[in-house]
PDB file of N, CA, C and O in Angstrom:
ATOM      1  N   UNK A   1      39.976-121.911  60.789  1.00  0.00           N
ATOM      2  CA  UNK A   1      38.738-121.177  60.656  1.00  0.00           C
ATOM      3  C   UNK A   1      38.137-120.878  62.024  1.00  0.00           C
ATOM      4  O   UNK A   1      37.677-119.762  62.261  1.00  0.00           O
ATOM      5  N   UNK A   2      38.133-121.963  63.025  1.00  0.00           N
ATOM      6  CA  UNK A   2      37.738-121.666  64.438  1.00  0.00           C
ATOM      7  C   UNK A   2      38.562-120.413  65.038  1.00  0.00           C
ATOM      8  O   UNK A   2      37.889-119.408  65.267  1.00  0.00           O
ATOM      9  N   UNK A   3      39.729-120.369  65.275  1.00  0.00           N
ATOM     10  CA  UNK A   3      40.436-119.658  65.318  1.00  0.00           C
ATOM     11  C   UNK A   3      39.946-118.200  64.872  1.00  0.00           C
ATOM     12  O   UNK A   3      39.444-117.453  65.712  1.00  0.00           O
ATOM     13  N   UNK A   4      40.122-117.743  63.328  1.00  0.00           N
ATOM     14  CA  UNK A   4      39.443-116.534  62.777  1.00  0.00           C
ATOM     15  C   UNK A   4      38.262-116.258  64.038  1.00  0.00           C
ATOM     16  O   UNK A   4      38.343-115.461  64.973  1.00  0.00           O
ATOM     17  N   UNK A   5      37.114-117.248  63.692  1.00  0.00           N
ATOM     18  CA  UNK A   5      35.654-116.768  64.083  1.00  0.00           C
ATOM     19  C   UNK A   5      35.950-115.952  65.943  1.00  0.00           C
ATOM     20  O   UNK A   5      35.609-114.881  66.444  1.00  0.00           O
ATOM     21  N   UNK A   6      36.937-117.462  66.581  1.00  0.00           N
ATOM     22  CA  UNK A   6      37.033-116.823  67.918  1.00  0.00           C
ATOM     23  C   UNK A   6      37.594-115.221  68.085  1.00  0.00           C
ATOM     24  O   UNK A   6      37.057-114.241  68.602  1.00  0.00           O
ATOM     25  N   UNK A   7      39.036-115.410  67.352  1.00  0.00           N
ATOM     26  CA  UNK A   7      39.070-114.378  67.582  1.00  0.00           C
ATOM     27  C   UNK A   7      38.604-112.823  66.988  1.00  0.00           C
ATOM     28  O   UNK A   7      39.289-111.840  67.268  1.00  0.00           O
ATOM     29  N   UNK A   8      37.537-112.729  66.256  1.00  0.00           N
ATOM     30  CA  UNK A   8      36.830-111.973  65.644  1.00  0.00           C
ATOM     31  C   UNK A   8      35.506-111.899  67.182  1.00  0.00           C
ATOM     32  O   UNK A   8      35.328-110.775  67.652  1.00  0.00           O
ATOM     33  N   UNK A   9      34.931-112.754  67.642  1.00  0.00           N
ATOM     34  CA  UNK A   9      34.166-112.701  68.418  1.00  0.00           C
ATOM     35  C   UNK A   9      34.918-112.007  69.953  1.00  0.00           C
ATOM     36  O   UNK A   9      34.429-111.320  70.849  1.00  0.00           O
ATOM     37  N   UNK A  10      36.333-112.570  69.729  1.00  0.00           N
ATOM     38  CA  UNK A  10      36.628-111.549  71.127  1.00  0.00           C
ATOM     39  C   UNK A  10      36.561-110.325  70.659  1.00  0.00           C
ATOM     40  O   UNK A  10      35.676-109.595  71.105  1.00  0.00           O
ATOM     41  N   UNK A  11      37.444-109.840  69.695  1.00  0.00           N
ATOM     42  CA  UNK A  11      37.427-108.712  69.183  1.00  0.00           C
ATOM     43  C   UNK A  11      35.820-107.921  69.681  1.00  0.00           C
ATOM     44  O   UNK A  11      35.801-106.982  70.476  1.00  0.00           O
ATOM     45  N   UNK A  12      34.834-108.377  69.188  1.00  0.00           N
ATOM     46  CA  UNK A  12      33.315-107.550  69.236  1.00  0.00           C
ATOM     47  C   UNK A  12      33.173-107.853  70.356  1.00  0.00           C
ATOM     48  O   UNK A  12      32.149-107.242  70.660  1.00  0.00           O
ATOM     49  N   UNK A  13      33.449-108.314  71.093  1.00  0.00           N
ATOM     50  CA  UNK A  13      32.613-108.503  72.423  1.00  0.00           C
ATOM     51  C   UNK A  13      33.756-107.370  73.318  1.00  0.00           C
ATOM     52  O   UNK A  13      33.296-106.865  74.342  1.00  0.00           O
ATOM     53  N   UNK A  14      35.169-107.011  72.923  1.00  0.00           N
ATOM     54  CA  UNK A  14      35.546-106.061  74.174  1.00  0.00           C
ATOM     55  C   UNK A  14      35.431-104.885  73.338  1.00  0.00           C
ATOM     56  O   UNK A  14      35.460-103.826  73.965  1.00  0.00           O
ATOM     57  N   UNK A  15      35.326-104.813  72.259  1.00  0.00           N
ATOM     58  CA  UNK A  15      34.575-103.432  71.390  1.00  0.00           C
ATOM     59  C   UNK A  15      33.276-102.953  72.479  1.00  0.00           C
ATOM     60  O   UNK A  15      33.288-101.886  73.094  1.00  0.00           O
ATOM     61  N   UNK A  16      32.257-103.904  72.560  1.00  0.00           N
ATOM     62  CA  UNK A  16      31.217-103.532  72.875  1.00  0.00           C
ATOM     63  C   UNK A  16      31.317-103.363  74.235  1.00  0.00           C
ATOM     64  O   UNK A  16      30.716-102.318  74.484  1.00  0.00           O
ATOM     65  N   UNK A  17      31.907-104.000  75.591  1.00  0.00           N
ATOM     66  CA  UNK A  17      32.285-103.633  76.623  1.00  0.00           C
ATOM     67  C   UNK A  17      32.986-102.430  76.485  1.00  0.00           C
ATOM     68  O   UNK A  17      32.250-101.586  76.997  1.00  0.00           O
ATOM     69  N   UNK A  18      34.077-101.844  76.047  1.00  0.00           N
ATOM     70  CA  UNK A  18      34.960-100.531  76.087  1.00  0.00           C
ATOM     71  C   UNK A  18      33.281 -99.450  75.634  1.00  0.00           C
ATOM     72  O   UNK A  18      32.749 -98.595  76.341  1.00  0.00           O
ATOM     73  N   UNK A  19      32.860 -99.925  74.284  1.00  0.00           N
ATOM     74  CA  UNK A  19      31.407 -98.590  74.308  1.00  0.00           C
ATOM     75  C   UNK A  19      30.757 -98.453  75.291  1.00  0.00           C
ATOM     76  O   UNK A  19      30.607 -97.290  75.667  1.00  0.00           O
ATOM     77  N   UNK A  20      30.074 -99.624  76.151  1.00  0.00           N
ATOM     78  CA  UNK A  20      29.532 -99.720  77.166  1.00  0.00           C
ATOM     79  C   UNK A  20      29.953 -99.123  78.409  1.00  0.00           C
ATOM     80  O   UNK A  20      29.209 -98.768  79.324  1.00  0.00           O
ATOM     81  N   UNK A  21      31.011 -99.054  78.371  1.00  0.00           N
ATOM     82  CA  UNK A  21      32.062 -98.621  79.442  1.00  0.00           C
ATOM     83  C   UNK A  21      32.418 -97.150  79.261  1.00  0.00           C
ATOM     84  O   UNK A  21      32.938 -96.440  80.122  1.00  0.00           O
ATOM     85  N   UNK A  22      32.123 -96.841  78.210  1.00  0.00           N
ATOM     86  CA  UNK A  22      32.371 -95.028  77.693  1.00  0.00           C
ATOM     87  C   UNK A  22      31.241 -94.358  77.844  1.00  0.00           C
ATOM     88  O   UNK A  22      31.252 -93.128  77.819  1.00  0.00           O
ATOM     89  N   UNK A  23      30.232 -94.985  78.002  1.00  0.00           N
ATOM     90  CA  UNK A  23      28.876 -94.673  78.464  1.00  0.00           C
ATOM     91  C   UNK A  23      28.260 -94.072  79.824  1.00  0.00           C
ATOM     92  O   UNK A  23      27.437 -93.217  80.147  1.00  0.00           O
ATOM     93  N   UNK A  24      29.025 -94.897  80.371  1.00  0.00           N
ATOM     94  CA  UNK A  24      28.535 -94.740  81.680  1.00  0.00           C
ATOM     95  C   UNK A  24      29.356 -94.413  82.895  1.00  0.00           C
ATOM     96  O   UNK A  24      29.031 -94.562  84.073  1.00  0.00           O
ATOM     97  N   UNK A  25      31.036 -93.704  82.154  1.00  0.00           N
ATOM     98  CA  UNK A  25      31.511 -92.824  82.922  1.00  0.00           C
ATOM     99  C   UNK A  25      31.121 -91.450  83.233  1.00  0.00           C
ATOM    100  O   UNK A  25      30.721 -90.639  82.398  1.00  0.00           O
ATOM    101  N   UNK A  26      31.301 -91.178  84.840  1.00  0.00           N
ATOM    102  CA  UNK A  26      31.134 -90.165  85.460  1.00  0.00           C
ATOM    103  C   UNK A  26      31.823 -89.082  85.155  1.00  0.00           C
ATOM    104  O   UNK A  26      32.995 -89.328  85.438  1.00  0.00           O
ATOM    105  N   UNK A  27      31.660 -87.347  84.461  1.00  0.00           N
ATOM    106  CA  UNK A  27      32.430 -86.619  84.154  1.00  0.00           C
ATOM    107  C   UNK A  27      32.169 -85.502  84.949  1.00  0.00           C
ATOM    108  O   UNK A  27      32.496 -84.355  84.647  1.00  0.00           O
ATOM    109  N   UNK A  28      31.495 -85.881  86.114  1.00  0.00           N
ATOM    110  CA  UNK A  28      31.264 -84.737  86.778  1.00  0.00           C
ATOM    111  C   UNK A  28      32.421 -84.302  87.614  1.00  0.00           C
ATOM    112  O   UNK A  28      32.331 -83.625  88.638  1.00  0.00           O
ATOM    113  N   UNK A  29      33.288 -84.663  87.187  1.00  0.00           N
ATOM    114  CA  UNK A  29      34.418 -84.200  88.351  1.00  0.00           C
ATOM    115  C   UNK A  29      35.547 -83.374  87.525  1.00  0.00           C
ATOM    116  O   UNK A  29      36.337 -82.636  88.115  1.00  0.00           O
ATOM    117  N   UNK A  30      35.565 -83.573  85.954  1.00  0.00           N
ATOM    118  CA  UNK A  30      36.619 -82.893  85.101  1.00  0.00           C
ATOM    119  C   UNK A  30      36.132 -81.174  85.555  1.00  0.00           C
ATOM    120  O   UNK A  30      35.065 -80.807  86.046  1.00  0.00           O
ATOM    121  N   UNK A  31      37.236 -80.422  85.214  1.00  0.00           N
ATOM    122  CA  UNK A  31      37.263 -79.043  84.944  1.00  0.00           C
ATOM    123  C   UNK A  31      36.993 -78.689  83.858  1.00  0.00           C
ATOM    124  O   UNK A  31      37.731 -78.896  82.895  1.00  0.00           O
ATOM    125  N   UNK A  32      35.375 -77.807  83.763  1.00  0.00           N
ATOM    126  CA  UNK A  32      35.336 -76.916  82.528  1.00  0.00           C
ATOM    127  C   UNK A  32      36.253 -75.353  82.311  1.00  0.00           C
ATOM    128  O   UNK A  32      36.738 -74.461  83.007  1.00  0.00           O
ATOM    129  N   UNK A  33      36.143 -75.628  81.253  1.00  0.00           N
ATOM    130  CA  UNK A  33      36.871 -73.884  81.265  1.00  0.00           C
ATOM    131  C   UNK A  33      36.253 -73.617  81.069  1.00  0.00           C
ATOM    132  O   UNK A  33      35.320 -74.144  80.461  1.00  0.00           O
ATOM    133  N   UNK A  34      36.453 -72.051  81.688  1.00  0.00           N
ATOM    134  CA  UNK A  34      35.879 -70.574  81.828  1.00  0.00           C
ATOM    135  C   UNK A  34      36.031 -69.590  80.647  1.00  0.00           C
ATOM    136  O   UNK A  34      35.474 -68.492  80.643  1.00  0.00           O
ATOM    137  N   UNK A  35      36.865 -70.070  79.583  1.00  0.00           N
ATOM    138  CA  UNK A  35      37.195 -68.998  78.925  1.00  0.00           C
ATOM    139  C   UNK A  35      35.833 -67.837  78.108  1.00  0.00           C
ATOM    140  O   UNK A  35      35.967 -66.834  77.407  1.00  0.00           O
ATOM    141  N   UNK A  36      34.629 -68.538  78.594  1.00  0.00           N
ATOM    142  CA  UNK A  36      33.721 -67.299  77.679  1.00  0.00           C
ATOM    143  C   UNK A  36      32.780 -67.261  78.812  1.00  0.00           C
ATOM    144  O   UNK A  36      31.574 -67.480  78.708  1.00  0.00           O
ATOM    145  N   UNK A  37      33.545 -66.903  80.152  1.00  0.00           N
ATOM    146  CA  UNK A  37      32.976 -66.418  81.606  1.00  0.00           C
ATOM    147  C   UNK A  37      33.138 -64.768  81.255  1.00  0.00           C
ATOM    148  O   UNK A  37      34.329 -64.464  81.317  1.00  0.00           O
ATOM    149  N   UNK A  38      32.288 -63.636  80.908  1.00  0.00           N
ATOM    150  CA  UNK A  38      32.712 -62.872  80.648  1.00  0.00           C
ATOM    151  C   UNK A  38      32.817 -61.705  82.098  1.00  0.00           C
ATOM    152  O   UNK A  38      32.828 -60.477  82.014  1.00  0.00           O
ATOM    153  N   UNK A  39      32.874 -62.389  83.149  1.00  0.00           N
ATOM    154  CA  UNK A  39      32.877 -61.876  84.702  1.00  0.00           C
ATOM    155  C   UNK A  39      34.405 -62.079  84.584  1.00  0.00           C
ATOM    156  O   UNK A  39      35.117 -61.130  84.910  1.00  0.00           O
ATOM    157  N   UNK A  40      34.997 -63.258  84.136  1.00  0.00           N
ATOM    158  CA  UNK A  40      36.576 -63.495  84.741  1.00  0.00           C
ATOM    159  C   UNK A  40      37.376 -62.984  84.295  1.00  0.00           C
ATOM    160  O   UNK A  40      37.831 -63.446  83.248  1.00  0.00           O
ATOM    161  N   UNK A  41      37.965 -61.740  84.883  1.00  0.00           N
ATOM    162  CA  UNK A  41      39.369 -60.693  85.112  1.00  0.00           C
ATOM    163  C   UNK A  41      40.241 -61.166  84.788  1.00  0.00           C
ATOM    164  O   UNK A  41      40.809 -60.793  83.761  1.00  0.00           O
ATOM    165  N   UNK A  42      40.696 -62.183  85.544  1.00  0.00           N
ATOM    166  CA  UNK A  42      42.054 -63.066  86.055  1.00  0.00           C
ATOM    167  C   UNK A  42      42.763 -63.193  84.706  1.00  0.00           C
ATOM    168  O   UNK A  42      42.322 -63.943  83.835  1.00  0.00           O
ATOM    169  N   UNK A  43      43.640 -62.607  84.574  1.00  0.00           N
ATOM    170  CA  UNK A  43      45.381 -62.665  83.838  1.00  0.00           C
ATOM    171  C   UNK A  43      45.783 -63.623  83.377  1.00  0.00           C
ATOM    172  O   UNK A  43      46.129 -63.818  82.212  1.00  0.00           O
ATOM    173  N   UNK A  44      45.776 -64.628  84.629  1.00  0.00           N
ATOM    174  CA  UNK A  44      46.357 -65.760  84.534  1.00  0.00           C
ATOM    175  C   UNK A  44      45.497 -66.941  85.088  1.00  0.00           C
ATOM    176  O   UNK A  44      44.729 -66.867  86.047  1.00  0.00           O
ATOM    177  N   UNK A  45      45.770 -68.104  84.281  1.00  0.00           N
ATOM    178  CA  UNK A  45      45.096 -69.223  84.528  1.00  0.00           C
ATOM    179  C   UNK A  45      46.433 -70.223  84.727  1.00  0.00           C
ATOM    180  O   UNK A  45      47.622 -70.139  84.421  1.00  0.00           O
ATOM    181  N   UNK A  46      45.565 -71.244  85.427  1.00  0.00           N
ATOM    182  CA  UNK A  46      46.848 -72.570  85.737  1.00  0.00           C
ATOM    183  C   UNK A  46      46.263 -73.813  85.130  1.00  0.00           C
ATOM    184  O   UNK A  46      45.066 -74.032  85.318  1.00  0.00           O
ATOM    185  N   UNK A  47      46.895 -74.544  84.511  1.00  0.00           N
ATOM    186  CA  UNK A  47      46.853 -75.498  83.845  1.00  0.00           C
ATOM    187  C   UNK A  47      47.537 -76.824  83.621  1.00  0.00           C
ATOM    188  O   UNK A  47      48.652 -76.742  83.105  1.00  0.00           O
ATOM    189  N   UNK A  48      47.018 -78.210  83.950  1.00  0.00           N
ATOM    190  CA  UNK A  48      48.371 -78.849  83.848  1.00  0.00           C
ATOM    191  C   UNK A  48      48.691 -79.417  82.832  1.00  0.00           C
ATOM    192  O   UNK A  48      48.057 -79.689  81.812  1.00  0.00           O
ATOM    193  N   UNK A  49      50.036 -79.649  83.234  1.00  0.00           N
ATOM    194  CA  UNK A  49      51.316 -80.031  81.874  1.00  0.00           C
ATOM    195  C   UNK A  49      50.653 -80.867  81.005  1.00  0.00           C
ATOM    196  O   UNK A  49      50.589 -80.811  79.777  1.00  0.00           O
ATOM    197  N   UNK A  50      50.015 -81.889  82.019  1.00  0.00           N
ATOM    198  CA  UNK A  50      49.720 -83.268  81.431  1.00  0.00           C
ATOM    199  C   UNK A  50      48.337 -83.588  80.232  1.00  0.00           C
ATOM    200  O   UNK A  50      48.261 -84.306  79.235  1.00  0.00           O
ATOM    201  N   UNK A  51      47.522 -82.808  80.810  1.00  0.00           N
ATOM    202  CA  UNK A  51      46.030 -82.804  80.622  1.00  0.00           C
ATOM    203  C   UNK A  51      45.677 -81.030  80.340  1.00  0.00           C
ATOM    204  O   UNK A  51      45.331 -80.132  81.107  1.00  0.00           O
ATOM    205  N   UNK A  52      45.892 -81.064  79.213  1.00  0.00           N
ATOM    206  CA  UNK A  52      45.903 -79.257  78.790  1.00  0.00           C
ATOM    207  C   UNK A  52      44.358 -78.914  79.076  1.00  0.00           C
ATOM    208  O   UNK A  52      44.018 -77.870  79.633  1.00  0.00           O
ATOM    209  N   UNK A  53      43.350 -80.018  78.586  1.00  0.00           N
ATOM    210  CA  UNK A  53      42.170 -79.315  79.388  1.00  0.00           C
ATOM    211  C   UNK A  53      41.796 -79.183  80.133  1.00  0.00           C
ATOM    212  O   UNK A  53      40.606 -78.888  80.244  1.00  0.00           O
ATOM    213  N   UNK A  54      42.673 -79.339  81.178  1.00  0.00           N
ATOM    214  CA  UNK A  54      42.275 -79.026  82.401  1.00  0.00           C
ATOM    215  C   UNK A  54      42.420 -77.924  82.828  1.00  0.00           C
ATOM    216  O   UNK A  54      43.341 -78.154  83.612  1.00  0.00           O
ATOM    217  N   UNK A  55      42.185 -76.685  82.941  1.00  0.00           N
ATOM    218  CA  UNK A  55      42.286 -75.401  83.334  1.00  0.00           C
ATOM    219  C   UNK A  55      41.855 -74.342  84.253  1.00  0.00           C
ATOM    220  O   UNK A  55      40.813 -73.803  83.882  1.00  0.00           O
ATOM    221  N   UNK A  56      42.320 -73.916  85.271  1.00  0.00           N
ATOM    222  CA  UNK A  56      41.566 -73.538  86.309  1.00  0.00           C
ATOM    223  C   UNK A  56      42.260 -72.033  86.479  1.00  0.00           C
ATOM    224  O   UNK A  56      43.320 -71.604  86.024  1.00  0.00           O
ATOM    225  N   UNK A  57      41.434 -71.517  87.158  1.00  0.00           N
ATOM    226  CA  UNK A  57      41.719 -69.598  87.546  1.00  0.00           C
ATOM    227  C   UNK A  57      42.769 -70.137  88.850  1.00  0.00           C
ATOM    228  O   UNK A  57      43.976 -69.938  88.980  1.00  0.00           O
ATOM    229  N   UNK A  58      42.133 -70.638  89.444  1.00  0.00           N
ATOM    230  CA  UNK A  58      43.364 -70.941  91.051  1.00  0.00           C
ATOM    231  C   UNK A  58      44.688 -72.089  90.950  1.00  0.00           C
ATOM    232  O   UNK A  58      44.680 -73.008  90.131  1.00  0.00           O
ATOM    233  N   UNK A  59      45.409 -71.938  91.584  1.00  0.00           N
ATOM    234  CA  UNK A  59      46.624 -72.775  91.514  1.00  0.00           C
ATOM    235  C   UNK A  59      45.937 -74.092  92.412  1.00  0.00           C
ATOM    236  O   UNK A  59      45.078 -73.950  93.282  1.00  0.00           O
ATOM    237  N   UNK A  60      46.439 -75.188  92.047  1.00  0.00           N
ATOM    238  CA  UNK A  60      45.895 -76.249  92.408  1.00  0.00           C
ATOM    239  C   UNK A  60      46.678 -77.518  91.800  1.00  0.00           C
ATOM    240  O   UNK A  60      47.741 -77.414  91.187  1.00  0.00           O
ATOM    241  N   UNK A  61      45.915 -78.897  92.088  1.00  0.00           N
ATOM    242  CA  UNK A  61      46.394 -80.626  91.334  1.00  0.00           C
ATOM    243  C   UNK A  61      45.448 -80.444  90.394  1.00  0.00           C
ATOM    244  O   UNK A  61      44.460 -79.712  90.338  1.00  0.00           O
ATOM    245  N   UNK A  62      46.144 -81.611  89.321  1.00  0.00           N
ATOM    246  CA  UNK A  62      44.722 -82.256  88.562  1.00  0.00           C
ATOM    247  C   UNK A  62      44.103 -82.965  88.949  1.00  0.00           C
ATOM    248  O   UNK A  62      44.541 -83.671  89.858  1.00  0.00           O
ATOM    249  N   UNK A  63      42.898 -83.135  88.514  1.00  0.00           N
ATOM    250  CA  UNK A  63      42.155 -84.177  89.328  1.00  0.00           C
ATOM    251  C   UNK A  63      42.366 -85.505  88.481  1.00  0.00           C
ATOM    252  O   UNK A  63      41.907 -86.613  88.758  1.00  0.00           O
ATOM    253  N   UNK A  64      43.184 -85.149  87.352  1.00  0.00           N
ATOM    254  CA  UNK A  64      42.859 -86.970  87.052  1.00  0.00           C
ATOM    255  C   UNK A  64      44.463 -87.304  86.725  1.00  0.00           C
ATOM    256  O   UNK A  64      44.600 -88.320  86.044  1.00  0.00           O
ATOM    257  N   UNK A  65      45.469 -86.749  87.025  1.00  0.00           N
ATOM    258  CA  UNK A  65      46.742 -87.058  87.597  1.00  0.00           C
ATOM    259  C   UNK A  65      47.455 -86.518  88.591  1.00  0.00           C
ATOM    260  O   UNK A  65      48.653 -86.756  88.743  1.00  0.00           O
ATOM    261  N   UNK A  66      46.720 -85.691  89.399  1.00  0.00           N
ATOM    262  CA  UNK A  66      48.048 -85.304  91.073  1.00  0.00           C
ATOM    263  C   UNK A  66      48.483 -84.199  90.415  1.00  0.00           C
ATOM    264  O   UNK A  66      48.131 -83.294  91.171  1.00  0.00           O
ATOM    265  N   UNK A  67      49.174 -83.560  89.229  1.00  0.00           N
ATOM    266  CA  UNK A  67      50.122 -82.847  88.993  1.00  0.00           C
ATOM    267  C   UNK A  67      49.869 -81.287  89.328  1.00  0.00           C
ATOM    268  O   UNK A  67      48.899 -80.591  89.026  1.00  0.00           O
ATOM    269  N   UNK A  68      50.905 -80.990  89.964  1.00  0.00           N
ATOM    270  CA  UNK A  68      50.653 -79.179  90.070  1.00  0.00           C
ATOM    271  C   UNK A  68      50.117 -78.421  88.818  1.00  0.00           C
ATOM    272  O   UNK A  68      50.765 -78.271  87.782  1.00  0.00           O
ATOM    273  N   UNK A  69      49.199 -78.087  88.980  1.00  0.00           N
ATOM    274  CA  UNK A  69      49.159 -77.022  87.810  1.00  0.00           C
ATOM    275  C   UNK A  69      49.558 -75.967  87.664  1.00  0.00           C
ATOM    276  O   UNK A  69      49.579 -75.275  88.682  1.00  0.00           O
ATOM    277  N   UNK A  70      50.005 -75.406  86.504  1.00  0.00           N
ATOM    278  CA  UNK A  70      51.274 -74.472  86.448  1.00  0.00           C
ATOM    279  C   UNK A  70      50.531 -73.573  85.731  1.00  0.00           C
ATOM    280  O   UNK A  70      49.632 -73.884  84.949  1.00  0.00           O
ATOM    281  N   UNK A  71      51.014 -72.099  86.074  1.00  0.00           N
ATOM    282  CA  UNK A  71      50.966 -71.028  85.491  1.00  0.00           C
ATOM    283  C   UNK A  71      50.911 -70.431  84.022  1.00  0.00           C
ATOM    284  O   UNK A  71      51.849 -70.637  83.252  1.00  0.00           O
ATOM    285  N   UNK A  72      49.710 -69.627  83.611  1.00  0.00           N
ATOM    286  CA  UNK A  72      50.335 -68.948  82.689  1.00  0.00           C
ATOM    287  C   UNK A  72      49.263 -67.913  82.203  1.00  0.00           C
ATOM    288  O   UNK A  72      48.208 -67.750  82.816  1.00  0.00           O
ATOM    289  N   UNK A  73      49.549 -67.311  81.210  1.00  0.00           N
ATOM    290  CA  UNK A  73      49.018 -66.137  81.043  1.00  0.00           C
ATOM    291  C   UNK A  73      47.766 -66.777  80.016  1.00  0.00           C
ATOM    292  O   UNK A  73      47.760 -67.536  79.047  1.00  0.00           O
ATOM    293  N   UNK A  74      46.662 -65.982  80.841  1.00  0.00           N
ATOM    294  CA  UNK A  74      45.559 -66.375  79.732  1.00  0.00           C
ATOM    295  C   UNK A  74      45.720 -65.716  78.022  1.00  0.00           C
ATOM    296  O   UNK A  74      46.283 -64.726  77.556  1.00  0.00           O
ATOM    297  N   UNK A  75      44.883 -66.878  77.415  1.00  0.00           N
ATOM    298  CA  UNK A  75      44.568 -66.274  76.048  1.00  0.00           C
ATOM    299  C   UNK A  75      43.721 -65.332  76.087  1.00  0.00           C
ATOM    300  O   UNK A  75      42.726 -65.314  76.812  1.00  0.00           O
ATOM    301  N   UNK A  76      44.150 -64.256  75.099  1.00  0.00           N
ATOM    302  CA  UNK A  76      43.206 -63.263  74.887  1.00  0.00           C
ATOM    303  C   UNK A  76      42.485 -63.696  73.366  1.00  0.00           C
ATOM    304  O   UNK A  76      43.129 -64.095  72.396  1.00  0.00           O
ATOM    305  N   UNK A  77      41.421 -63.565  73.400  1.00  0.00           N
ATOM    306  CA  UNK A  77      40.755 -63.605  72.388  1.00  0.00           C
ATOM    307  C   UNK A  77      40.276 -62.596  71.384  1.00  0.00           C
ATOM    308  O   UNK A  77      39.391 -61.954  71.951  1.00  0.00           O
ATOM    309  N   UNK A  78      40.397 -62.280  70.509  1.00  0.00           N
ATOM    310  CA  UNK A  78      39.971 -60.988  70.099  1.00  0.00           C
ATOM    311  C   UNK A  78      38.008 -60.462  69.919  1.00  0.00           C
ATOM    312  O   UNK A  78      37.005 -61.018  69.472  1.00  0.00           O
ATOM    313  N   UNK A  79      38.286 -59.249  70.497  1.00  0.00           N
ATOM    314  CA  UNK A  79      36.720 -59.066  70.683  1.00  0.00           C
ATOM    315  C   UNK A  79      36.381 -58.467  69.782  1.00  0.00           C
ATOM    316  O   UNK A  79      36.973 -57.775  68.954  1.00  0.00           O
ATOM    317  N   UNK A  80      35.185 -58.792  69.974  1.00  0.00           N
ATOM    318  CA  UNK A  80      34.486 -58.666  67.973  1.00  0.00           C
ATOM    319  C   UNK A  80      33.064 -57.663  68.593  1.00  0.00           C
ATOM    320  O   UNK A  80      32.213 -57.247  67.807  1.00  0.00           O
TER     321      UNK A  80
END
């Protein structure tokens, strides 16, 4: 029974650290997309492999793995 209770109490206590911890990360550094920038021309956007939301007009890394971001043709959306 000790057992159960402990490990039920670890359980809630790194529950509540991981929420706590989702809280009070910094997201000012991710890439928003542009896609309803209705200024942006650009054809093509680059994006990486890893992290699809990450999406940028210029060729470049990700910022939250190193990886080249690679090419491709933007979505067109249909205009209404």
């Amino acid at each position: 029974m000790r057992v159960l209770l402990l490990a039920l109490f670890v359980l809630a206590l790194n529950t509540s650290v991981s929420a706590a911890h989702a809280l009070v990360q910094d997201h000012s550094q991710h890439q928003q997309s542009s896609d309803n920038d209705p200024f942006n021309d650009a054809q093509v956007e680059y994006v990486c492999p890893m992290h699809s939301q990450i999406v940028k007009d210029e060729a470049g890394t990700c910022p939250i793995c190193g990886m080249d971001l690679v090419e491709r043709e933007k979505k067109q959306e249909p205009q209404v």
